[in-house]
MOPAC internal coordinates of N, CA, C and O (Angstrom, degrees):
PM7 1SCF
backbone

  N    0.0000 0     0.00 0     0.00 0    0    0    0
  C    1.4412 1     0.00 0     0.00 0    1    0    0
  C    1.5354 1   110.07 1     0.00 0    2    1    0
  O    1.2310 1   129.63 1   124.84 1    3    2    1
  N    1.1424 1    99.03 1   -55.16 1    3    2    1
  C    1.9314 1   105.19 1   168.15 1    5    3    2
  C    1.6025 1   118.29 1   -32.77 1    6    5    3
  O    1.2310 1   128.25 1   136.42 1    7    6    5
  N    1.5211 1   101.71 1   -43.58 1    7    6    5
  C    1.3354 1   117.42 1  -166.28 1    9    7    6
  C    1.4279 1   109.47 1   -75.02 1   10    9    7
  O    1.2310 1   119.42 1   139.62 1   11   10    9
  N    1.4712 1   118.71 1   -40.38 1   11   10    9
  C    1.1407 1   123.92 1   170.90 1   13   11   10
  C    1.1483 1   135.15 1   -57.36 1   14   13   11
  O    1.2310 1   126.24 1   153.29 1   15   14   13
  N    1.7092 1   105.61 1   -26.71 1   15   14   13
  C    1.3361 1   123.83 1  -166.32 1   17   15   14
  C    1.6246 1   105.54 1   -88.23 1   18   17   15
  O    1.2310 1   117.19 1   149.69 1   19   18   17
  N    1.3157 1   122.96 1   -30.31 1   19   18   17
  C    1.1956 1   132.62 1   162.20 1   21   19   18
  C    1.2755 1   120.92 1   -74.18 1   22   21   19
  O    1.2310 1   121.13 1   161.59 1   23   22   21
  N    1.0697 1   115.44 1   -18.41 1   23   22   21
  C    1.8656 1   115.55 1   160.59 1   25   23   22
  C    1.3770 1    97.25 1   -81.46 1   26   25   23
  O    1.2310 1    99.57 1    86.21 1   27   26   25
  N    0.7240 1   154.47 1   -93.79 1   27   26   25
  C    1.7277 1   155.98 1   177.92 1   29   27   26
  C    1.5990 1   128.12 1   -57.73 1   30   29   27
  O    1.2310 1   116.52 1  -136.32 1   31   30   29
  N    1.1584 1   124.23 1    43.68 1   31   30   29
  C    1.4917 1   125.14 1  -158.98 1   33   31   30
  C    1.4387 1   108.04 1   -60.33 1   34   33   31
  O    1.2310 1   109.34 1   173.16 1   35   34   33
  N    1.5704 1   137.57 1    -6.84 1   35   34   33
  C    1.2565 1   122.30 1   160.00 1   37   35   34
  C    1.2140 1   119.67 1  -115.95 1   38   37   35
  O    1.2310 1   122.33 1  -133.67 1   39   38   37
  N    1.6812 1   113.15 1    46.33 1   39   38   37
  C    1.3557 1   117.91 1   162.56 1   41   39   38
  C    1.2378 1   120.75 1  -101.36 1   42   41   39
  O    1.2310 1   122.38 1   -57.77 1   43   42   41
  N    1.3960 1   113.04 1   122.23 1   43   42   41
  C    1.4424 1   121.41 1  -133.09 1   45   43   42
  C    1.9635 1    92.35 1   -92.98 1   46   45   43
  O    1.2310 1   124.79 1   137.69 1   47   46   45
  N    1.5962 1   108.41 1   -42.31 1   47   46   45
  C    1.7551 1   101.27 1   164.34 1   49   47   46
  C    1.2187 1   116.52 1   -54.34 1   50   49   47
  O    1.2310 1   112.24 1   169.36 1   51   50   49
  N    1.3657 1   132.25 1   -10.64 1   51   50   49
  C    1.2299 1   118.78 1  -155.09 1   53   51   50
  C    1.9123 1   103.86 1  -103.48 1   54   53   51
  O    1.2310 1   134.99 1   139.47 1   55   54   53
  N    1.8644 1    88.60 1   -40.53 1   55   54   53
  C    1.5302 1    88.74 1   178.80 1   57   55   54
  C    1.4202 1   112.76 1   -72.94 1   58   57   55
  O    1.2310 1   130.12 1   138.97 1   59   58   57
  N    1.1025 1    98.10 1   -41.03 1   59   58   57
  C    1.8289 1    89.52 1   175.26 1   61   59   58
  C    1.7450 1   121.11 1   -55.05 1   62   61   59
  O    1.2310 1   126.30 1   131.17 1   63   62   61
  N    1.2016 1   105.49 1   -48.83 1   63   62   61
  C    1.6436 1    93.89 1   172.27 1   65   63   62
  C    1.4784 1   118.83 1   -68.89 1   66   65   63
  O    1.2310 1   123.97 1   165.23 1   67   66   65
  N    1.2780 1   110.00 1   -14.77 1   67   66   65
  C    1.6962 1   116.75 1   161.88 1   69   67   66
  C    1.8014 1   103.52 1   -52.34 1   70   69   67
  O    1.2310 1   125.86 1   114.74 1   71   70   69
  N    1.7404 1   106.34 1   -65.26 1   71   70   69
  C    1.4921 1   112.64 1  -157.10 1   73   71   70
  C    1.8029 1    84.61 1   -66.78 1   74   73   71
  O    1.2310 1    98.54 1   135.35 1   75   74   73
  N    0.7834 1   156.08 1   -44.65 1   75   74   73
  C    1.5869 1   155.35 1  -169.78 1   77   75   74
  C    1.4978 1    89.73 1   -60.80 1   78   77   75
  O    1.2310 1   110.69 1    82.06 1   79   78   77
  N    1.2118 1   135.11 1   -97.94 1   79   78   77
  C    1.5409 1   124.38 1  -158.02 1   81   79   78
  C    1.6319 1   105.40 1   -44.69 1   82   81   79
  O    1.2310 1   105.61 1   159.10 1   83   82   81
  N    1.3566 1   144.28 1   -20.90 1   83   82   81
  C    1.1169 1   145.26 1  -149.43 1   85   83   82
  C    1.5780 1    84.96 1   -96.42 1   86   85   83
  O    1.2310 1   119.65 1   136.82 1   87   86   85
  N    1.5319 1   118.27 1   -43.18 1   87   86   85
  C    1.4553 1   123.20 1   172.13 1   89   87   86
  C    1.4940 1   122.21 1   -58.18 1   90   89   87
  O    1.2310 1   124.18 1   140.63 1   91   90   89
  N    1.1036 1   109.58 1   -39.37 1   91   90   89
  C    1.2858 1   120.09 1   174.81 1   93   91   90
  C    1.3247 1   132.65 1   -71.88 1   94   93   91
  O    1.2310 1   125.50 1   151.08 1   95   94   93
  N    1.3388 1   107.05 1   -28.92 1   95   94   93
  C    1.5941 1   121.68 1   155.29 1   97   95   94
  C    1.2184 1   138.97 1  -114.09 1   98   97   95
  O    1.2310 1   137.44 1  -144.46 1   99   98   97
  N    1.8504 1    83.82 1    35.54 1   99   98   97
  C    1.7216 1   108.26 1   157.18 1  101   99   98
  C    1.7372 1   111.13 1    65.90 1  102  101   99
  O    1.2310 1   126.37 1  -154.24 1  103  102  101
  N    1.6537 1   105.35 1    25.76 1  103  102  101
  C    1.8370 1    95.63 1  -179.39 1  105  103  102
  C    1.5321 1    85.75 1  -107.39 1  106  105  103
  O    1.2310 1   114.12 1  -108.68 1  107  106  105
  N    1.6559 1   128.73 1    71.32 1  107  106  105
  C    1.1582 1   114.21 1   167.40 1  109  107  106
  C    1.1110 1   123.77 1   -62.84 1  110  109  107
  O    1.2310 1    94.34 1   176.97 1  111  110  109
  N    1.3374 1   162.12 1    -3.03 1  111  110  109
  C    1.3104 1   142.46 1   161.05 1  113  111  110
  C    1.8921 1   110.64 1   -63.90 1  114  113  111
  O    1.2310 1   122.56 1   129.80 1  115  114  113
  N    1.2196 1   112.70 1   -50.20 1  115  114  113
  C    1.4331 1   134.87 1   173.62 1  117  115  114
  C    1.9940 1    88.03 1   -31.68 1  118  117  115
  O    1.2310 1   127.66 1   106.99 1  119  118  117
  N    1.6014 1   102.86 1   -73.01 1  119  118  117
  C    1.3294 1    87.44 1  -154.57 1  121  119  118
  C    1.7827 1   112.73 1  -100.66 1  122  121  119
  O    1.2310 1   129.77 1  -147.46 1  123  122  121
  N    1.6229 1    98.77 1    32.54 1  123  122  121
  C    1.5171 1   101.29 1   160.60 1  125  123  122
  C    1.5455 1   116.62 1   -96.50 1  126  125  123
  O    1.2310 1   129.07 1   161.67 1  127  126  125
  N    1.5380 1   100.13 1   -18.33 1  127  126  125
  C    1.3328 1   114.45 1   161.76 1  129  127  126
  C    1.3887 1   135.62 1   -53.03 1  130  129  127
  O    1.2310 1   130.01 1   122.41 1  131  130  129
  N    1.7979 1    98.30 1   -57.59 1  131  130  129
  C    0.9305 1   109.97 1   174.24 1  133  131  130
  C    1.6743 1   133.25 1   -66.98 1  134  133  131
  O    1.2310 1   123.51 1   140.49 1  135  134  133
  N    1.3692 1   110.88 1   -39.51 1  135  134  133
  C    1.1293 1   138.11 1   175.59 1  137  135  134
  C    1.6162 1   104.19 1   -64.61 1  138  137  135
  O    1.2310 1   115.68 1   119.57 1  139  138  137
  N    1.4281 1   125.80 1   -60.43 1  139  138  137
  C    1.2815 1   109.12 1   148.79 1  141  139  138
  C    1.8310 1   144.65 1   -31.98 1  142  141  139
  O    1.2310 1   129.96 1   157.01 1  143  142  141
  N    1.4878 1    98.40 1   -22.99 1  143  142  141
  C    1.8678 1    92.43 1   172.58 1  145  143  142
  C    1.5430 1    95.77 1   -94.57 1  146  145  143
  O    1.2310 1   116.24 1   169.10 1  147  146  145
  N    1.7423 1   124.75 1   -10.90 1  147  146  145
  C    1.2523 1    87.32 1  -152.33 1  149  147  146
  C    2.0492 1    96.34 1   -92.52 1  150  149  147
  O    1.2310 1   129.35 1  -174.93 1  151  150  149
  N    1.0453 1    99.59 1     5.07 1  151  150  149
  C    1.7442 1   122.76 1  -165.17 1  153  151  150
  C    1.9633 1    93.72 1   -78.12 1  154  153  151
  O    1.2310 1   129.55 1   135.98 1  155  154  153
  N    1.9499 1    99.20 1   -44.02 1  155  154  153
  C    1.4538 1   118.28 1  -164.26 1  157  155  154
  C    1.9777 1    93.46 1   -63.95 1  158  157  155
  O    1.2310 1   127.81 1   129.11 1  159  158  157
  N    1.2553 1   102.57 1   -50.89 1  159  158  157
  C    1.6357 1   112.96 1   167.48 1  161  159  158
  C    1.1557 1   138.09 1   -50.35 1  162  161  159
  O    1.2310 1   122.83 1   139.98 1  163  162  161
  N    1.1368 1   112.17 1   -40.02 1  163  162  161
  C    1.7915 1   151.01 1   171.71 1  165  163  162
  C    1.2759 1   138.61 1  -122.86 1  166  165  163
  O    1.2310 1   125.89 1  -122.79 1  167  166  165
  N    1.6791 1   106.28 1    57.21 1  167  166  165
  C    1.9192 1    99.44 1  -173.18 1  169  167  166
  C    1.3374 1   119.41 1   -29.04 1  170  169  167
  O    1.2310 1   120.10 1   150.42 1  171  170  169
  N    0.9728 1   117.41 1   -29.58 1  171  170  169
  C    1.7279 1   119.21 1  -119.40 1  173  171  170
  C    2.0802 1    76.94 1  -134.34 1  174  173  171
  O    1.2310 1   121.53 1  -135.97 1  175  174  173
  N    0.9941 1   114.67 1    44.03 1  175  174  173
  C    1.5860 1    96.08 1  -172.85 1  177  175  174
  C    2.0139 1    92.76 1  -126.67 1  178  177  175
  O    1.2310 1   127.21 1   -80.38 1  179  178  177
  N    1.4301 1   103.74 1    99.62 1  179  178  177
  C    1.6505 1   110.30 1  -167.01 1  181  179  178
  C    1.4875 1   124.18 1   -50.53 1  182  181  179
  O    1.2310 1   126.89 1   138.63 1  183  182  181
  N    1.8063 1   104.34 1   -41.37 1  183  182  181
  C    1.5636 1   122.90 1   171.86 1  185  183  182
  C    1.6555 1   107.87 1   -43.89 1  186  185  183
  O    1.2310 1   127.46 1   122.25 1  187  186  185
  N    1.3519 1   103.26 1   -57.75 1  187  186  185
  C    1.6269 1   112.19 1  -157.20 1  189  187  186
  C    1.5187 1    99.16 1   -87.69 1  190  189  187
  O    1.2310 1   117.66 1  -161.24 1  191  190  189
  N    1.1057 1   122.07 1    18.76 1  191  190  189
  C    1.4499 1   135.74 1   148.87 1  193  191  190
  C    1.4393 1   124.44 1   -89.85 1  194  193  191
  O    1.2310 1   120.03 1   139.40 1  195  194  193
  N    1.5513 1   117.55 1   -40.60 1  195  194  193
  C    1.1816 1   127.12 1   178.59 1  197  195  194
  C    2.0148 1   104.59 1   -77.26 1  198  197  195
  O    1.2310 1   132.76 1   151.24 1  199  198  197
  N    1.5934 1    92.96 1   -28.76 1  199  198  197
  C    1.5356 1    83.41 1  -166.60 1  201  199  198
  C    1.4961 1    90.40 1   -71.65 1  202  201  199
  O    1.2310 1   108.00 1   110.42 1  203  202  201
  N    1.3318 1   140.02 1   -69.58 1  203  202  201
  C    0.9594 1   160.56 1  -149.79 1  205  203  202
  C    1.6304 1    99.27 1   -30.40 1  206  205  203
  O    1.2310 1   132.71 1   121.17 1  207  206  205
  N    1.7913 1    93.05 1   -58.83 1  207  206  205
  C    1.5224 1   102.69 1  -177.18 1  209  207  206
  C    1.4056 1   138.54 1   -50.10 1  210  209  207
  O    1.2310 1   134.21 1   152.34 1  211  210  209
  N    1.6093 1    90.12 1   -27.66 1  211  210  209
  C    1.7220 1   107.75 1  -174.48 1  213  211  210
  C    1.5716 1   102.74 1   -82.15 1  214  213  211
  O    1.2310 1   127.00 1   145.24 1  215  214  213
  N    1.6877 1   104.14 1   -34.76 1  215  214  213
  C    1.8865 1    91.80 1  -161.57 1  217  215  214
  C    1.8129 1    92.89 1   -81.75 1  218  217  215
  O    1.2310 1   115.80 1   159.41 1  219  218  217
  N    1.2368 1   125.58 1   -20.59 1  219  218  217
  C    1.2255 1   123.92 1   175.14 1  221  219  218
  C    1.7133 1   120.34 1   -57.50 1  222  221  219
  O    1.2310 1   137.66 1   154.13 1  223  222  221
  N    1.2149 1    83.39 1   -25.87 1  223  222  221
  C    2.0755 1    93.31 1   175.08 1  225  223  222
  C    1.2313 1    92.87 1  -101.10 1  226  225  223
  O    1.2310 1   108.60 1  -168.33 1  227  226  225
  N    1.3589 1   138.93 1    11.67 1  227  226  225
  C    1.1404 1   135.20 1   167.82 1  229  227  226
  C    1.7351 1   101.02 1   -89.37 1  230  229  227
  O    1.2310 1   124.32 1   149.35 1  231  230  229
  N    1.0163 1   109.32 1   -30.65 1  231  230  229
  C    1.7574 1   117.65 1  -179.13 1  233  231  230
  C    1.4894 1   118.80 1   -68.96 1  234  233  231
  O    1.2310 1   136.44 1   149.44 1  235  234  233
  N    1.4245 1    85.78 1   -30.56 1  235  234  233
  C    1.7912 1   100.71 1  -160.24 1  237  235  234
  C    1.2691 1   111.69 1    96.40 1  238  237  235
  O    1.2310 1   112.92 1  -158.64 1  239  238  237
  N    1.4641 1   130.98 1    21.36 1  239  238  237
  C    1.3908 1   142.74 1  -175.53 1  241  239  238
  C    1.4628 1    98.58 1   -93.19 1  242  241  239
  O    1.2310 1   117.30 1  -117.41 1  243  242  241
  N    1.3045 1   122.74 1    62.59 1  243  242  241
  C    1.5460 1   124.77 1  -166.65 1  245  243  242
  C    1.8578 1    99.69 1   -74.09 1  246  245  243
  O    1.2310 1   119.18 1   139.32 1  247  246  245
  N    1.0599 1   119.18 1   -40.68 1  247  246  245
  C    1.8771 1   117.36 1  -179.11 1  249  247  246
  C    1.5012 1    98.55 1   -57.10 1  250  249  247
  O    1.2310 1   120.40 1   127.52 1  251  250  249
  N    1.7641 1   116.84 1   -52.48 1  251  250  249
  C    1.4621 1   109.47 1  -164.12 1  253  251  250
  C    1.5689 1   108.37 1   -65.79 1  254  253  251
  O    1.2310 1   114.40 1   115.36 1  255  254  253
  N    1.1129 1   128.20 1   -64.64 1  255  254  253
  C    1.6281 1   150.51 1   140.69 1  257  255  254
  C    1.6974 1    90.43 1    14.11 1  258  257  255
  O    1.2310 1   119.93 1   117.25 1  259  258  257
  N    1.2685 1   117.74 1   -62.75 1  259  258  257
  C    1.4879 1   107.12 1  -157.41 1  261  259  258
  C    1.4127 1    92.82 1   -73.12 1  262  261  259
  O    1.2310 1   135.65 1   112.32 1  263  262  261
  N    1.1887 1    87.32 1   -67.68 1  263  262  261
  C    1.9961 1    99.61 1  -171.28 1  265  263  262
  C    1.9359 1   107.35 1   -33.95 1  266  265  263
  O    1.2310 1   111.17 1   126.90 1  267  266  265
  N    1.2680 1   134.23 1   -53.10 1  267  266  265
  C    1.0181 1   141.70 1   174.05 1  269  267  266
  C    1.9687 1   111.38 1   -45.49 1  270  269  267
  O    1.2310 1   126.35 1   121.44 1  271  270  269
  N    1.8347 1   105.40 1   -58.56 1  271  270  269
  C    1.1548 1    89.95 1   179.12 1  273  271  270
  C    1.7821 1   131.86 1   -72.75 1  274  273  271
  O    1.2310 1   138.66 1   149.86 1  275  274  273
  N    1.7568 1    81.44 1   -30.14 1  275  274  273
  C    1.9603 1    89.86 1   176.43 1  277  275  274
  C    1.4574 1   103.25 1   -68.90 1  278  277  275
  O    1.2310 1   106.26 1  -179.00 1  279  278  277
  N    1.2542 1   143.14 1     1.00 1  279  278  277
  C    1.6458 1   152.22 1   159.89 1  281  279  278
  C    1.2722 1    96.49 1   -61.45 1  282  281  279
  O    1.2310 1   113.41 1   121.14 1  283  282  281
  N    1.5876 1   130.06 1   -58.86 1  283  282  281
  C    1.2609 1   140.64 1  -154.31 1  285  283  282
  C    1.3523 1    87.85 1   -65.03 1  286  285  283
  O    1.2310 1   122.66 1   102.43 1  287  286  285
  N    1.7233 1   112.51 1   -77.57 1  287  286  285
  C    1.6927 1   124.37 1  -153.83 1  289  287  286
  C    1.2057 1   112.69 1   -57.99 1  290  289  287
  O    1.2310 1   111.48 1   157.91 1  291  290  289
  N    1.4173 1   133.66 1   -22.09 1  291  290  289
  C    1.3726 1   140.46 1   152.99 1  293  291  290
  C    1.1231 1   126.03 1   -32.54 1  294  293  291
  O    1.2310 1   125.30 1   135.73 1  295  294  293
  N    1.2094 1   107.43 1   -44.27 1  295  294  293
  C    1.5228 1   136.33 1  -147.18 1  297  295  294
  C    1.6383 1    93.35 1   -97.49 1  298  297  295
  O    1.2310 1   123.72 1   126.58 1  299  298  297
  N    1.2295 1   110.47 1   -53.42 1  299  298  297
  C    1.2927 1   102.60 1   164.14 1  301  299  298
  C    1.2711 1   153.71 1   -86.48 1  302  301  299
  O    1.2310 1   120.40 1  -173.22 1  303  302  301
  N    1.3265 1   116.85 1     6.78 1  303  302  301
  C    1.5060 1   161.11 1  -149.43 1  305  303  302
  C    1.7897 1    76.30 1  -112.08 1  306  305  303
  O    1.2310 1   120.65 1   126.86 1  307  306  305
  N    1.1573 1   116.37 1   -53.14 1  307  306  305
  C    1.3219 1   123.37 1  -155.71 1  309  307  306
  C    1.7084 1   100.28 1   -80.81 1  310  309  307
  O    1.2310 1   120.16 1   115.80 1  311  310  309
  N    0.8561 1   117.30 1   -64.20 1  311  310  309
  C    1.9060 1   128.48 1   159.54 1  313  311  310
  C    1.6246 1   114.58 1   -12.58 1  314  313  311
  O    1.2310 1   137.92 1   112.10 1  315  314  313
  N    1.9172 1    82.87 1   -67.90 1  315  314  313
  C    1.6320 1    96.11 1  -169.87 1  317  315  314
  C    2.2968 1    98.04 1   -59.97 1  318  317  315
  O    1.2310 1   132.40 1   110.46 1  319  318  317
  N    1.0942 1    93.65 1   -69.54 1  319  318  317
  C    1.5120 1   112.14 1  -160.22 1  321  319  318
  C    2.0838 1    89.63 1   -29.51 1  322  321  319
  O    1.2310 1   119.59 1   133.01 1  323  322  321
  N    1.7017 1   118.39 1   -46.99 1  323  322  321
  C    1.5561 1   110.30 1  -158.27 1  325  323  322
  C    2.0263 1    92.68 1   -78.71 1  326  325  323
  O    1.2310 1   128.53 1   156.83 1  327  326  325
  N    0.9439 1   101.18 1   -23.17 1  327  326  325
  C    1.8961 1    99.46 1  -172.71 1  329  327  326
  C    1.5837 1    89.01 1   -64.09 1  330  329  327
  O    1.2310 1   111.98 1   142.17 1  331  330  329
  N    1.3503 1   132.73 1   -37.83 1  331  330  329
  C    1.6531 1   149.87 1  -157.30 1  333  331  330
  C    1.2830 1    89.33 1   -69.12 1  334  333  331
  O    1.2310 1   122.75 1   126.10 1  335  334  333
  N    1.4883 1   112.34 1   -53.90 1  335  334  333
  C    1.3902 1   100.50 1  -159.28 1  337  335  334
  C    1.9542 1   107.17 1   -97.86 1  338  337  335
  O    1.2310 1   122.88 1   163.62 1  339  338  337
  N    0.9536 1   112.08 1   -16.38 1  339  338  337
  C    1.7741 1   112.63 1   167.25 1  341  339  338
  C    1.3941 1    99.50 1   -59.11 1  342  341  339
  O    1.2310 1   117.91 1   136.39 1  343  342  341
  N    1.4600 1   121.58 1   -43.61 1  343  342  341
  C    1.9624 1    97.95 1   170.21 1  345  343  342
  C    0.9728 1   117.63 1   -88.80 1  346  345  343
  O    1.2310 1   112.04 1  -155.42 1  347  346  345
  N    1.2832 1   132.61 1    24.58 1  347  346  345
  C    1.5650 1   127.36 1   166.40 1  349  347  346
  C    1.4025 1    91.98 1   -89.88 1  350  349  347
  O    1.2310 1   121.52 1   142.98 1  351  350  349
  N    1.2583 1   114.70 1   -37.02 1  351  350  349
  C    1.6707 1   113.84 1  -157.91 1  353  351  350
  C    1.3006 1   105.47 1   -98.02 1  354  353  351
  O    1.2310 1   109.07 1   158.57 1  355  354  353
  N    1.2833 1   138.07 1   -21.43 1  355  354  353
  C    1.2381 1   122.85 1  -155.61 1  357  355  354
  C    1.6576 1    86.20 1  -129.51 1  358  357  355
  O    1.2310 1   120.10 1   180.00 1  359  358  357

């Protein structure tokens, strides 16, 4: 994954499943890093919000952690509610 990510450094699936395995085997700084460029690349990218959020409560970054995941649930609150309303309308 590393390897990939350095062949393509603004592939935004790629870094994020980078910062996710980096989460998963507990090198959270690695993938608060990472997960941070891929957010810098992709405001608007919901996953790398949720990941972000979890390895951040992985830090003890409990303020960022929230703010990161209620970013996510917003986001999707927001998703669900316009799909809600395309079958009202259409």
């Amino acid at each position: 994954m590393e390897k990939a990510a350095q062949l393509d450094p603004a592939d935004i699936e790629i870094l994020n499943n980078l910062g996710d395995v980096y989460g998963r085997n507990g090198e959270y700084r690695s993938a608060e890093a990472v997960l941070l460029r891929v957010l810098s690349l992709a405001p608007n990218r919901r996953v790398a919000f949720g990941n972000l959020g979890s390895v951040e409560a992985k830090l003890g970054k409990t303020e960022a952690a929230a703010n990161y995941s209620a970013s996510m649930s917003a986001d999707l609150i927001h998703c669900r509610r316009g799909k809600q309303l395309l079958r009202v309308y259409l």
